[in-house]
MARMI-407277 format. One line per 3 residues: number of its first residue (from 1); their letters; for each residue x negated, y, z of N, C-alpha, C. Coordinates in steps of 0.05 Angstrom, whole numbers, plus 32768, in hexadecimal, padded with zeros to 4 digits. Layout:
BEGIN
NUM> A> X Y Z X Y Z X Y Z  ...;
END
This chain:
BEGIN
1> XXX> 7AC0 829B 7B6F 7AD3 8287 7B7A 7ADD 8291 7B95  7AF2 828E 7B95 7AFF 829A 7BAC 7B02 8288 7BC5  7AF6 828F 7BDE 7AF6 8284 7BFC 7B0E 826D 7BFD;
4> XXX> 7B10 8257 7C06 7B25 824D 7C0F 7B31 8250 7C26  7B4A 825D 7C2C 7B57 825F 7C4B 7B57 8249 7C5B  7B4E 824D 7C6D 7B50 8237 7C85 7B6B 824B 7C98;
7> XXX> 7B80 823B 7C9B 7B97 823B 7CAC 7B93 822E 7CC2  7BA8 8237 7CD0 7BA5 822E 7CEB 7BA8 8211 7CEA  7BB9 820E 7CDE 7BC7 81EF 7CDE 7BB1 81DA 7CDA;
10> XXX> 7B9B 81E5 7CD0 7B7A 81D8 7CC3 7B71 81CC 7CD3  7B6E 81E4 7CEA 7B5A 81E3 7CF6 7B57 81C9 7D12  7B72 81C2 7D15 7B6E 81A6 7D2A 7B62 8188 7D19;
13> XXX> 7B6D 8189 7CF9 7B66 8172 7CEC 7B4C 8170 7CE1  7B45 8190 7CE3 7B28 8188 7CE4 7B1E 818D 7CFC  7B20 819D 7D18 7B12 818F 7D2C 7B13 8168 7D2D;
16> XXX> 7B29 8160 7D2C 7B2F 8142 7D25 7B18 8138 7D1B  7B0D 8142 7D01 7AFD 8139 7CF2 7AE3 8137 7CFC  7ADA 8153 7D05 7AC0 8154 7D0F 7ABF 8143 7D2C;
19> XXX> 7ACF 8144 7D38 7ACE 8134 7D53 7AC5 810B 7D47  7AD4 8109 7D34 7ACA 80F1 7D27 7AB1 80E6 7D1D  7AAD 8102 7D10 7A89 8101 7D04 7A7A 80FD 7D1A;
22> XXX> 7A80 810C 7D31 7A6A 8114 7D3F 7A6D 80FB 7D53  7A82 80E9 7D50 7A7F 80D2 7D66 7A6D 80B0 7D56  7A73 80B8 7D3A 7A66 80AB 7D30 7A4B 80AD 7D2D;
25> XXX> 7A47 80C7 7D2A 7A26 80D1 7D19 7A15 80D0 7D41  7A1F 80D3 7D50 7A1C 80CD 7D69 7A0C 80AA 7D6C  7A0F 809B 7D61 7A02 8082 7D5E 79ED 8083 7D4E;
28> XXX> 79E5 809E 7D41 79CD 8092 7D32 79AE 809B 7D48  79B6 80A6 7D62 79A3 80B3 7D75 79A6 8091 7D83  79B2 8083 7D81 79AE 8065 7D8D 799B 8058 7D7D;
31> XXX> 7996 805A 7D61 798E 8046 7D4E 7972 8049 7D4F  796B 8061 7D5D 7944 8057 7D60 793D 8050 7D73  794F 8059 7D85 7947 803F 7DA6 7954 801B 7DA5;
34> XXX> 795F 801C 7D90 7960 7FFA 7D8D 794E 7FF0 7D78  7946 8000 7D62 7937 7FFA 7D54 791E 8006 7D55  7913 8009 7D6F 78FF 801A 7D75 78DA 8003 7D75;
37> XXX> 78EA 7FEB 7D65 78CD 7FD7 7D5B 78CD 7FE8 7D3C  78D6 7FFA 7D2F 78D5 8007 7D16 78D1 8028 7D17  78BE 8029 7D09 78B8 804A 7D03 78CA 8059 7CF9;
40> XXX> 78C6 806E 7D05 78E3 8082 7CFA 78E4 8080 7CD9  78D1 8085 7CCB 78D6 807D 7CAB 78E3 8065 7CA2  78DB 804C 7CB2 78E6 8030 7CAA 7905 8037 7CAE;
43> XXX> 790F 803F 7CC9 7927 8040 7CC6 793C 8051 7CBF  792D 8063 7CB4 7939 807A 7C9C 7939 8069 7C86  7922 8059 7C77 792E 8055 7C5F 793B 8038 7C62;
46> XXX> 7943 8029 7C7C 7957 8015 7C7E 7970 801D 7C82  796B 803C 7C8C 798E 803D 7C8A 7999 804F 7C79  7985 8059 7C65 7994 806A 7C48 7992 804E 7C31;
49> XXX> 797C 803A 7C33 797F 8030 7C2B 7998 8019 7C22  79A6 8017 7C31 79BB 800C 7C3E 79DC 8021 7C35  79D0 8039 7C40 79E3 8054 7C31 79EF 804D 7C1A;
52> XXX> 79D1 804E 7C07 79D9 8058 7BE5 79E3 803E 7BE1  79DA 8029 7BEA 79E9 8007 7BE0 7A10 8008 7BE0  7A16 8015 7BFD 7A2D 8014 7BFD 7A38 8029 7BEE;
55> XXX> 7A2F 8037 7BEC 7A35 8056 7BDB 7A3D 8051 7BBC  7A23 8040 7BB5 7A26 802D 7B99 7A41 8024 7B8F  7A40 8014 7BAA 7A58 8002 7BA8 7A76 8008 7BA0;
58> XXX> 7A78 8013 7BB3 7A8F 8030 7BB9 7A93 803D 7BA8  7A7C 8042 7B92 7A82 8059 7B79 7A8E 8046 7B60  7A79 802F 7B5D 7A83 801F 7B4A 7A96 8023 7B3B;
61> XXX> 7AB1 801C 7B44 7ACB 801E 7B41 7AD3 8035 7B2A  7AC6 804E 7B36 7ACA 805E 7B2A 7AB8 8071 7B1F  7A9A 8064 7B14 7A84 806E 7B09 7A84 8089 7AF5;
64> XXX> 7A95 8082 7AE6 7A8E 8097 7ACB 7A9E 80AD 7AD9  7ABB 80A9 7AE3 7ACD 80BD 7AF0 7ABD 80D3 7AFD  7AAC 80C8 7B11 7AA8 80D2 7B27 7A87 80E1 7B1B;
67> XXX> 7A7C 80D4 7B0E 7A64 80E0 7AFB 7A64 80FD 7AEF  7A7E 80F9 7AE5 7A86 8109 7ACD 7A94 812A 7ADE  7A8F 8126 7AF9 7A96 813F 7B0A 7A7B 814C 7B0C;
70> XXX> 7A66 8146 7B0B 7A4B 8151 7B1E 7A39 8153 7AFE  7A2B 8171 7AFD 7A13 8172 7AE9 79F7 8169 7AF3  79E5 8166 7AEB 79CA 8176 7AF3 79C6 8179 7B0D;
73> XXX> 79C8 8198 7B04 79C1 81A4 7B1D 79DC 8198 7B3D  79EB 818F 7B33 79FA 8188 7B4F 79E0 816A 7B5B  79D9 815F 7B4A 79C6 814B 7B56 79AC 8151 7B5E;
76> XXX> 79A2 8165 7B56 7994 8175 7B63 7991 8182 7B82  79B5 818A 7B82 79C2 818F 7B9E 79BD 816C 7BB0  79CC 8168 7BA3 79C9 814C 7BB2 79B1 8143 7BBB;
79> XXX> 7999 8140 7BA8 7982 8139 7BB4 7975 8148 7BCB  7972 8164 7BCA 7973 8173 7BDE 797B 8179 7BFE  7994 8166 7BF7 79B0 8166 7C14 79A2 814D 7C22;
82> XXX> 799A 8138 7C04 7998 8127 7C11 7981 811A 7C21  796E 8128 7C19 7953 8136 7C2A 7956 813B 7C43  7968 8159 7C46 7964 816B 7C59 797B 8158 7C70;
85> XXX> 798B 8156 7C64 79A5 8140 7C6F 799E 8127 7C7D  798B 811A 7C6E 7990 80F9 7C74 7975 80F0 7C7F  7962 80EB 7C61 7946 80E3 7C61 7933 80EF 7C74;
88> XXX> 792D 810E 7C77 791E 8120 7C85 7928 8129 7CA2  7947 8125 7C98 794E 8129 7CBD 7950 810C 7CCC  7952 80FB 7CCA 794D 80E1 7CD0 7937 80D8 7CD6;
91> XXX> 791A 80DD 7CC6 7904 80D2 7CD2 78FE 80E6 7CE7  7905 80F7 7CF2 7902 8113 7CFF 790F 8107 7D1B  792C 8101 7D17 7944 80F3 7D2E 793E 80E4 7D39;
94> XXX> 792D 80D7 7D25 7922 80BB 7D39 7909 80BC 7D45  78F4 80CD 7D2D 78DD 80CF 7D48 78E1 80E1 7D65  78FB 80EF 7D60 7900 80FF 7D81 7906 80EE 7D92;
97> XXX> 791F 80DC 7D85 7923 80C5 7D99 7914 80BB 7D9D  7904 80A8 7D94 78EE 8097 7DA0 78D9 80A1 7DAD  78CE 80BE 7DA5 78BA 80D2 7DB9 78BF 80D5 7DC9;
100> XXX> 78E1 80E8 7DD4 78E8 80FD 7DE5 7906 80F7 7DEC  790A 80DF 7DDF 7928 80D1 7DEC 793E 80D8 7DEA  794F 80C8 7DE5 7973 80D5 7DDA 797F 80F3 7DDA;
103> XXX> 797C 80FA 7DFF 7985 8113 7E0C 7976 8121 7E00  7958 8121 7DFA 7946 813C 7DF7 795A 8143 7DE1  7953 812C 7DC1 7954 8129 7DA4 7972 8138 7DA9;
106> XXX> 7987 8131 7DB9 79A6 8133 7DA8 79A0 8152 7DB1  7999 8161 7DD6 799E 8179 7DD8 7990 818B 7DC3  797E 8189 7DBE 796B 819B 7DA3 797A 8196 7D92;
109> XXX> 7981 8182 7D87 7998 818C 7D62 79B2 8194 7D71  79BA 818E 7D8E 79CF 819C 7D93 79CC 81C6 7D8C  79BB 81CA 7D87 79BD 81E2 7D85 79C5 81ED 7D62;
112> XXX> 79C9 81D3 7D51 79D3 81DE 7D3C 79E6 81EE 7D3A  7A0A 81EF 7D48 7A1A 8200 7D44 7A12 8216 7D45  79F9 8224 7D5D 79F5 823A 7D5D 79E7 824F 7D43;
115> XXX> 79D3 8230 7D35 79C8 8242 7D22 79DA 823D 7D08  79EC 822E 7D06 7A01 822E 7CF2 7A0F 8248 7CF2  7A1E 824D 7D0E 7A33 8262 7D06 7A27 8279 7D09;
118> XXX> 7A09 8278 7D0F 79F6 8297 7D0B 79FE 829D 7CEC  79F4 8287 7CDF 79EE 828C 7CC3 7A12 8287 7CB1  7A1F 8280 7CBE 7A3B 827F 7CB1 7A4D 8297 7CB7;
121> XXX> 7A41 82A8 7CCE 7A50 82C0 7CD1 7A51 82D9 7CBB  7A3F 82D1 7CAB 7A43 82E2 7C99 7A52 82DB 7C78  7A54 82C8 7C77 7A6C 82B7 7C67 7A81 82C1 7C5C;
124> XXX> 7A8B 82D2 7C4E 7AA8 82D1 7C4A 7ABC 82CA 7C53  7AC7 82DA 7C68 7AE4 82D6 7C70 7AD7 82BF 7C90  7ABC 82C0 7C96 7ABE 82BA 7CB0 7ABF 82CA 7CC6;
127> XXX> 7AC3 82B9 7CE4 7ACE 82CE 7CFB 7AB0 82DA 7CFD  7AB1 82F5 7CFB 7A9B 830C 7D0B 7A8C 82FE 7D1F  7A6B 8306 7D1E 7A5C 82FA 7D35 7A63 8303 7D4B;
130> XXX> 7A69 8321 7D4D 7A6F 8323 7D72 7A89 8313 7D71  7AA2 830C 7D6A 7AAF 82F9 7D7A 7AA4 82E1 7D80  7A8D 82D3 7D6E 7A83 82BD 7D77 7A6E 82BB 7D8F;
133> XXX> 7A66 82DE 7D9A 7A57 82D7 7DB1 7A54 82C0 7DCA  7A74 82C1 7DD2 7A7E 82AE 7DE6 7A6F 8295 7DE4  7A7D 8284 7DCA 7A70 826E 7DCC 7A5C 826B 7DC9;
136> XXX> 7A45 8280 7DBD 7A2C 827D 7DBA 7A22 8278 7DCF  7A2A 8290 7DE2 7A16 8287 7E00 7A23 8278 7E0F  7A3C 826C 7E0E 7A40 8254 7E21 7A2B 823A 7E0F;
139> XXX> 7A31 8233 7DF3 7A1F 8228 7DEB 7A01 8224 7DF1  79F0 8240 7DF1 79DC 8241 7DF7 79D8 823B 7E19  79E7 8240 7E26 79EA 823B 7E41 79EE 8216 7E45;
142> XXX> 7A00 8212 7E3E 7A00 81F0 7E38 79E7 81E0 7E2F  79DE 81F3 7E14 79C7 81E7 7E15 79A7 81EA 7E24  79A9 8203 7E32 7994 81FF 7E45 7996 81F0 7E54;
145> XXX> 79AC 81F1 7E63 79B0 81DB 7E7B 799F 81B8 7E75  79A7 81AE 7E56 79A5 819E 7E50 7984 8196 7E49  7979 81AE 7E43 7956 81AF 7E3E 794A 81B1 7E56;
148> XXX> 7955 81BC 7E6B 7949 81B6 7E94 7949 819B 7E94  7961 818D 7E92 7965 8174 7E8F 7953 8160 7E8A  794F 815E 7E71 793E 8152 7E5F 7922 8154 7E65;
151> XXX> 791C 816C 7E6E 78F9 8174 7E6D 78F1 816B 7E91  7908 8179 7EA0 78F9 817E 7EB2 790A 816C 7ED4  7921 8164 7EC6 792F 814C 7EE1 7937 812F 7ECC;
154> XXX> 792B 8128 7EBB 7938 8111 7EA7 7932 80F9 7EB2  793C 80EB 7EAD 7935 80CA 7EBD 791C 80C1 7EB3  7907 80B7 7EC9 78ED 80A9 7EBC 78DB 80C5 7EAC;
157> XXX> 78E7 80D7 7EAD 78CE 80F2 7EA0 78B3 80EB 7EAA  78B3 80E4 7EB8 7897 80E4 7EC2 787E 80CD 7EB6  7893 80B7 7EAF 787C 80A3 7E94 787E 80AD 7E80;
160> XXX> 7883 80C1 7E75 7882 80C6 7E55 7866 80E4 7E57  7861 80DC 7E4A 7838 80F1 7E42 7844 8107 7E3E  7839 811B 7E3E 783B 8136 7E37 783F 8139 7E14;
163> XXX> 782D 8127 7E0C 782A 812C 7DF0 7846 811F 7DDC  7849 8106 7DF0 7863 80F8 7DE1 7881 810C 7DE8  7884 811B 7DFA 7894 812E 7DF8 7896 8141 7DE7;
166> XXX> 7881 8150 7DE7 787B 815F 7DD4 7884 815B 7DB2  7874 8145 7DAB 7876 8133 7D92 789C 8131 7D8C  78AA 812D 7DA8 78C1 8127 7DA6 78DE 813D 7D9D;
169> XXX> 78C7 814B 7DAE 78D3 816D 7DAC 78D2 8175 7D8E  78BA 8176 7D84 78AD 8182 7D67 78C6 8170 7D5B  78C5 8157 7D55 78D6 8144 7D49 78F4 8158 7D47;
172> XXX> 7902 815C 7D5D 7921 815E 7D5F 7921 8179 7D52  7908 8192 7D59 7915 81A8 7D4F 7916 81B0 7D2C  78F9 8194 7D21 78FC 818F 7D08 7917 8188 7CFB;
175> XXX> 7926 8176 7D15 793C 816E 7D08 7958 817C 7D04  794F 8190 7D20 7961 81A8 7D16 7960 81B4 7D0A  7953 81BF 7D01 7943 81D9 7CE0 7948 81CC 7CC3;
178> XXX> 7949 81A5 7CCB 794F 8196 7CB3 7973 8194 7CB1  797E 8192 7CCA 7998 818D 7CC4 79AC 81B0 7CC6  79A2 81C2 7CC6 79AB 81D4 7CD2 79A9 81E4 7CAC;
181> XXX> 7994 81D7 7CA2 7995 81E7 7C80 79AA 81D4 7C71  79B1 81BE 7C74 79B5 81AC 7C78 79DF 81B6 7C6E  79E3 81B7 7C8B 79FC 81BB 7C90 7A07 81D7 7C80;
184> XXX> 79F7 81E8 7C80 79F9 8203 7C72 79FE 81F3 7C58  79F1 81EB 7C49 79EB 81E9 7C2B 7A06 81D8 7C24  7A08 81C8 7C3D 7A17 81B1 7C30 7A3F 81C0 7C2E;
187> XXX> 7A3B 81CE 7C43 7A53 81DC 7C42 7A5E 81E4 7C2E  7A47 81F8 7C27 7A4B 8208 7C0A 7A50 81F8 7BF1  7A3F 81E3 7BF4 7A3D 81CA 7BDB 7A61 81CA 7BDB;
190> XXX> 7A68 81BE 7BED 7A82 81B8 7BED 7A99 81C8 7BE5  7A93 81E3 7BF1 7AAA 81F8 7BEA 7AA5 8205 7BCD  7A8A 81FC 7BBD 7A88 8202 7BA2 7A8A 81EC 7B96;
193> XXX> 7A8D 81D8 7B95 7A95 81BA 7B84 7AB7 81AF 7B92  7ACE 81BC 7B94 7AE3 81B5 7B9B 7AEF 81A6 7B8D  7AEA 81A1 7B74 7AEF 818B 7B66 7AED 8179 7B6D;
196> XXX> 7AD8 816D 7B73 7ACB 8154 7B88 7AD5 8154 7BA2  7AE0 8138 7BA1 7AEB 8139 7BBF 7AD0 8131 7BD4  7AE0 812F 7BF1 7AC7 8136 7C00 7AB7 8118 7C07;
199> XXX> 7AC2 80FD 7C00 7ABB 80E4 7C03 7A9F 80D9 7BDF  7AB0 80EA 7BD7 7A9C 80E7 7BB7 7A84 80F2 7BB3  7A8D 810A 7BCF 7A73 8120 7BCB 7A5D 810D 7BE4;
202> XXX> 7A66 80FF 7BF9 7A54 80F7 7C04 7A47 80D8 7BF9  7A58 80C3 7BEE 7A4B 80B9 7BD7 7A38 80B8 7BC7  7A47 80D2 7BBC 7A2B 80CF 7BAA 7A0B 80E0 7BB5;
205> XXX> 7A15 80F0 7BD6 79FF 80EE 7BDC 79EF 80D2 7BEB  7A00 80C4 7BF3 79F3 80A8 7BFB 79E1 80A2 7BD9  79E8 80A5 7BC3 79DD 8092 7BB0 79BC 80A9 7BAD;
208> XXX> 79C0 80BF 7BB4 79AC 80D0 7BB7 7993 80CB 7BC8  79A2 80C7 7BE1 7990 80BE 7BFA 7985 80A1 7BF8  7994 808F 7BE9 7984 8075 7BED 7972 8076 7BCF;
211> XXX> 7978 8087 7BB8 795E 8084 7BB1 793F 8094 7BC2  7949 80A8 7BC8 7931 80A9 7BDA 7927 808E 7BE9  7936 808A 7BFB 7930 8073 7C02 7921 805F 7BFD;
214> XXX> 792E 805C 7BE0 791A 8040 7BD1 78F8 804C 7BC6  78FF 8066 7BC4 78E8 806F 7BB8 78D0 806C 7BD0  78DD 806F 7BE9 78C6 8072 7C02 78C9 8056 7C0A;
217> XXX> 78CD 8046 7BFF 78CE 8028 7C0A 78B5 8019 7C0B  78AC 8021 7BF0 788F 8013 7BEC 7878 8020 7C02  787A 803F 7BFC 7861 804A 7C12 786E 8041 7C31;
220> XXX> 7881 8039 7C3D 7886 802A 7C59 7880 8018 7C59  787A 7FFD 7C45 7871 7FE8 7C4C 7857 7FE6 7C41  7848 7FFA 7C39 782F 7FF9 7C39 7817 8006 7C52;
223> XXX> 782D 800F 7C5C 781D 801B 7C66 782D 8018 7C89  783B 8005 7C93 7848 7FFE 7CA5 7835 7FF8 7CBD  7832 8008 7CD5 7826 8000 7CE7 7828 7FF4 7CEE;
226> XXX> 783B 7FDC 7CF1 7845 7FC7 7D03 7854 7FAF 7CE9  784B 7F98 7CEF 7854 7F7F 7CE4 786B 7F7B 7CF0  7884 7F73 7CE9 789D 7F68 7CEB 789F 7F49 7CDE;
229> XXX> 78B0 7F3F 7D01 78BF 7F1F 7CFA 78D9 7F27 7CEA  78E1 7F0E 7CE0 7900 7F08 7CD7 7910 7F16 7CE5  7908 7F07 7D03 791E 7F0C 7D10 791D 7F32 7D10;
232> XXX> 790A 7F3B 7D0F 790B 7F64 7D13 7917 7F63 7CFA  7914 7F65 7CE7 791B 7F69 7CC3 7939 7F6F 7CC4  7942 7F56 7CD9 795C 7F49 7CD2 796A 7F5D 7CE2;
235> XXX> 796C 7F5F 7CF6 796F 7F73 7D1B 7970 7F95 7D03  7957 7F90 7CF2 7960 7FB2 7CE6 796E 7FB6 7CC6  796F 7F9C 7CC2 7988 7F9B 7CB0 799F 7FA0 7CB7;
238> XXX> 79A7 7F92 7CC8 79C1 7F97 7CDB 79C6 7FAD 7CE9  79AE 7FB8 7CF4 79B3 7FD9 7D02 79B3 7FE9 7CE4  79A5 7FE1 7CC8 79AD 7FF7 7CBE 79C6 7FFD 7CAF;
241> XXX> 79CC 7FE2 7CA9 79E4 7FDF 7CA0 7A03 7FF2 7CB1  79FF 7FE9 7CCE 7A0E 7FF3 7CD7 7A0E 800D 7CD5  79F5 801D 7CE1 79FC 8039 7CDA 79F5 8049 7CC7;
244> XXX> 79F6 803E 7CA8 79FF 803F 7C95 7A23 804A 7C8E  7A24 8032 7C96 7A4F 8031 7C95 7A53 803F 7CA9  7A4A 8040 7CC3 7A5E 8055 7CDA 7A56 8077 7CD5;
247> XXX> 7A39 8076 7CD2 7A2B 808F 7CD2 7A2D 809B 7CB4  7A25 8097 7CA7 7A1E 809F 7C87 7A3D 809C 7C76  7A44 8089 7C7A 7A5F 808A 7C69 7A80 808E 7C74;
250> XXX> 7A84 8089 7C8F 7A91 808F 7C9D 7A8D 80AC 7CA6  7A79 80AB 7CB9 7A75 80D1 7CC8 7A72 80D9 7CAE  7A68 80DB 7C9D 7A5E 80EE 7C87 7A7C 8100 7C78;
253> XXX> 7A88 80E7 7C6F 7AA4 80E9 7C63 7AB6 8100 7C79  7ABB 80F9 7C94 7AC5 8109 7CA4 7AB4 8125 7CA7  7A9C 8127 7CA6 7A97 8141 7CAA 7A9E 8152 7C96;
256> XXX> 7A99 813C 7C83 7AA1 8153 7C64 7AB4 815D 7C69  7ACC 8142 7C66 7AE9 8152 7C6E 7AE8 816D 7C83  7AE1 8168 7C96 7AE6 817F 7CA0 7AD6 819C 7C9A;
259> XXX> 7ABD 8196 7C8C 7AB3 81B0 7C7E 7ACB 81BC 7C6C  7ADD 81AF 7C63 7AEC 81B9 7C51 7B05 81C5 7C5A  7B04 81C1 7C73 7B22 81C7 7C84 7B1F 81DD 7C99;
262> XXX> 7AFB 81DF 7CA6 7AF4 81F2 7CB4 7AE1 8205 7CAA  7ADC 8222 7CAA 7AD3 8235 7CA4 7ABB 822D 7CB4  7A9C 8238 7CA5 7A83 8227 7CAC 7A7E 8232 7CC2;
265> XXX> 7A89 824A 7CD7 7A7D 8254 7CF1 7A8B 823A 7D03  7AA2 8238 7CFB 7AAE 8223 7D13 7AA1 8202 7D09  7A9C 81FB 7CED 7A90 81DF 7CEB 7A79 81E1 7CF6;
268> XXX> 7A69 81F9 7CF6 7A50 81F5 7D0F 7A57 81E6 7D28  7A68 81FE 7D35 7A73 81EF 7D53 7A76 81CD 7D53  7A86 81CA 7D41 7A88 81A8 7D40 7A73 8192 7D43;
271> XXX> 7A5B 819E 7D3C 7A46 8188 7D3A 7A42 8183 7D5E  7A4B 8195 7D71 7A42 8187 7D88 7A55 816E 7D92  7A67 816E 7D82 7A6F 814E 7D84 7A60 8138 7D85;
274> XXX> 7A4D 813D 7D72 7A3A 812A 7D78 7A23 8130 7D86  7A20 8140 7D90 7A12 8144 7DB1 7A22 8137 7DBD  7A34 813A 7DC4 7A41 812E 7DE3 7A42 8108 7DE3;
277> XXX> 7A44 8103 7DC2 7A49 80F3 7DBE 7A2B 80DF 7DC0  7A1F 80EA 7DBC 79FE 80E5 7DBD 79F3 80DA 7DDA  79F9 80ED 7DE6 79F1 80ED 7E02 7A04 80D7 7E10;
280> XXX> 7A1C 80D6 7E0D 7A30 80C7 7E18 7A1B 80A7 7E0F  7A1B 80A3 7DF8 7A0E 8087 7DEA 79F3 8081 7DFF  79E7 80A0 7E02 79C7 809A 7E0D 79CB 8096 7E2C;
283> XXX> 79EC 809D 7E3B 79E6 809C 7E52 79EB 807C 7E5A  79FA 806E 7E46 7A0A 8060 7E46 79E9 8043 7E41  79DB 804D 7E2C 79C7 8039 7E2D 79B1 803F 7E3C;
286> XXX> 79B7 804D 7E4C 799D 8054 7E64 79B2 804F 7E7E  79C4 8047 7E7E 79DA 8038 7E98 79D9 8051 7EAA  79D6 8069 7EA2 79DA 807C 7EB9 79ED 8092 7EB9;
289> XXX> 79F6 8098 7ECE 7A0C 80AD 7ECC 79FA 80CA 7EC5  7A0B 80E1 7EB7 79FB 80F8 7EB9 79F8 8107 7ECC  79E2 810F 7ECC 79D9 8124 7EE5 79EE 813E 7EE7;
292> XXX> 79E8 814E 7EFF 7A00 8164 7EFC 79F7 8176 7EE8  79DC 8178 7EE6 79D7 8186 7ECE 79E5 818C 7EB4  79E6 816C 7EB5 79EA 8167 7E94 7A09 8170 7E9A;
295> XXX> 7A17 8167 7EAB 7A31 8168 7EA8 7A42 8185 7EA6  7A25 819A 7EB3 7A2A 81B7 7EB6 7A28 81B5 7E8F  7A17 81B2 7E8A 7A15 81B6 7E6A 7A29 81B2 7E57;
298> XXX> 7A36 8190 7E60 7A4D 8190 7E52 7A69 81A0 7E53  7A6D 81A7 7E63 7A7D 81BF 7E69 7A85 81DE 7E63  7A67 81E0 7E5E 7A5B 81FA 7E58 7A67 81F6 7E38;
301> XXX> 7A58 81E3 7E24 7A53 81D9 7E0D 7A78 81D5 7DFF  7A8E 81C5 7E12 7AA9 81C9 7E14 7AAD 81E9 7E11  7AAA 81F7 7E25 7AB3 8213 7E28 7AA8 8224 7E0D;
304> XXX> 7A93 8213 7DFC 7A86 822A 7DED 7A96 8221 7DD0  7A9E 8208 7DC8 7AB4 820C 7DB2 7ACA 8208 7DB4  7AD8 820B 7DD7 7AEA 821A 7DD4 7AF8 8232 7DCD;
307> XXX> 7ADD 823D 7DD5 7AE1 8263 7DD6 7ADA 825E 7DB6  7ACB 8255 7DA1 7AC6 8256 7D84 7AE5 824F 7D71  7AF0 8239 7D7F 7B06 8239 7D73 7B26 8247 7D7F;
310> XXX> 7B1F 8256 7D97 7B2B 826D 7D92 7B1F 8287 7D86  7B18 828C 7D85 7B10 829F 7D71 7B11 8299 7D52  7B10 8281 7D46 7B23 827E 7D30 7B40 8283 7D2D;
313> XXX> 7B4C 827C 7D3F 7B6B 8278 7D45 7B6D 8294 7D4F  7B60 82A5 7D59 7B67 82C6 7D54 7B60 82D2 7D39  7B4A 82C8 7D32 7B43 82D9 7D13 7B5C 82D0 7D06;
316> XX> 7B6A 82B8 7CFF 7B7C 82AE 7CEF 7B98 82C1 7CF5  7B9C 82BB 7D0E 7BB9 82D2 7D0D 7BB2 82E8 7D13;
END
């Protein structure tokens, strides 16, 4: 099967895109510090749970249609994505947040673009790794800035244990190794099922992810450290509901789109949308402005897919 051209003309409607995902998927680094009376598992399977319901719903309409595109083994794919994607990087997201806190959790998966467009530089018809040097190390530069930050000038560092950092740390880089196979696979999924558009394809991974979900439902309330009132039940119905529809079916839908519009070295770059977007949310519920640190980072982190999406826009002409 032959590569699909990405044109210039592409490439702003899907920056568009990814800037969308990443301002959405940016609220789900909020959802374990409000729901932080619930274990990272509980609110993984309250909010895939919640996923596959609307996903359900949404397919209905057009069940057999949309059935009658995908074999076997494509659900196989799916269960897999929706693992590495949803279920596994989720309980991971949230134990960083609640260990090691918004800033630590978003800068550590902020380092996915880098290991995306490592592994997409060799792709068919993507831009060469030495032109991608630039933004690698402004990237990598952005993101050190942002791990001094976090570890060693962060607000209040000094009440959190050695071990619960740690724990927090282990958490995020799990969640990068989960979302980083993740984004690879799912790419590919997409540019080999073009048949399927890119809203059907995340559908029917919501109906994927919430059976997981239901399947881990029973071992969470058997085994739940903590008793919940109404009123908590209700507080994470509502948080999951929501980022369900903003995160999972909204961001999801847009990232696809733009996997399909951007060549996978530059849809790496995109995911730090939701870094910036992350941090913006965490500075915003911690009422503080960012340090110069951080602000050196964001800058850096700017300059590094700038220079990535020029160097598309040179490979192209």
């Amino acid at each position: 099967m032959q590569a699909p051209s990405h044109s210039p003309n592409r490439i702003p409607l899907g920056m568009a895109c990814g800037i969308g995902a990443g301002a959405l998927w940016g609220l789900v680094f909020l959802a374990p510090a409000l729901g932080r009376d619930f274990a990272p598992l509980e609110l993984a399977i309250g909010r895939y749970l919640a996923y596959g319901m609307m996903s359900a719903l949404w397919l209905a309409p057009r069940w057999r249609g949309v059935m009658g595109l995908i074999g076997a083994a494509d659900w196989w794919t799916l269960t897999k994505l929706g693992l590495l994607g949803n279920t596994l990087y989720y309980i991971l997201l949230s134990g960083g947040v609640q260990q090691g806190g918004i800033a630590m959790t978003s800068l550590v998966i902020g380092f996915l673009p880098v290991v995306v467009s490592l592994v997409g530089s060799r792709d068919h018809g993507a831009v060469p790794l030495r032109r991608l040097w630039p933004s690698l190390l402004l990237s990598l530069g952005g993101m050190g800035c942002m791990a001094w930050q976090a570890f060693y000038g962060g607000v209040d560092h000094d009440s959190k244990t050695a071990l619960s950092s740690l724990l927090g740390f282990g958490c995020a880089l799990g969640a990068l190794a989960s979302w980083s196979a993740f984004a690879v696979s799912n790419s590919r999924s997409l540019a080999r099922l073009s048949h399927v558009s890119s809203q059907d394809w995340n559908l029917l991974l919501g109906l994927a992810t919430g059976a997981q979900a239901a399947l881990l439902l029973p071992m969470a309330l058997a085994f739940a450290p903590v008793q919940h009132d109404m009123a908590q039940w209700s507080r994470l119905a509502a948080l999951s509901g929501a980022v369900a529809l903003l995160a999972s079916i909204m961001g999801n839908w847009l990232w696809n789109r733009m996997c399909r519009l951007l060549p996978l070295t530059l849809s790496g770059q995109m995911i730090m949308a939701e870094t910036f977007f992350a941090l913006l949310y965490g500075f915003l519920w911690e009422a503080r402005w960012p340090a110069r640190v951080e602000v050196l980072a964001m800058v850096l982190l700017i300059a590094g897919v700038s220079s990535c999406v020029w160097a598309h826009r040179r490979q192209q002409a």
